[in-house]
C-alpha positions, -999 to 999 in steps of 0.1 A, spaced: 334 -262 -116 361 -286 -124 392 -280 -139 414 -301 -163 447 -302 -171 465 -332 -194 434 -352 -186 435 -350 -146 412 -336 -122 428 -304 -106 400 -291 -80 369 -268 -76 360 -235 -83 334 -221 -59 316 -185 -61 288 -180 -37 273 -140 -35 247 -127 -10 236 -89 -10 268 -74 -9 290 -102 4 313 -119 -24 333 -153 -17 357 -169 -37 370 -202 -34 396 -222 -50 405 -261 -41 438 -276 -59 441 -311 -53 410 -324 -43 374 -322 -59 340 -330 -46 315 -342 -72 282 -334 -54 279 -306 -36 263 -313 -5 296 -331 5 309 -293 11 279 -278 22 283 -288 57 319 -270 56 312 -238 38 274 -235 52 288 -223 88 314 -199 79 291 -185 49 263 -178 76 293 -161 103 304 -137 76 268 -124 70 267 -115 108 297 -90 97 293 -55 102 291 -40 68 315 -14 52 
């Protein structure tokens, strides 16, 4: 999701969940308009976290 302010493009929101883990992102400054242009970034580390032992 993009966010506005006086007309100009401020970042991305991104919320991914997956059984119990939660991940919250924010980007200020720079947007991506398709989303496989970020999946190759966030894909790896998503994938690490679920190799975490859980609470």
């Amino acid at each position: 999701m993009k966010r506005k302010r006086d007309g100009a493009l401020l970042g991305n929101m991104l919320i991914a969940r997956k059984g119990n883990l939660s991940v919250f992102l924010v980007f200020v400054g720079i947007f991506f308009e398709d989303p496989e242009s970020i999946r190759g970034l966030l894909e790896p580390k998503l994938k690490a976290a679920e190799r975490l032992p859980g609470p």
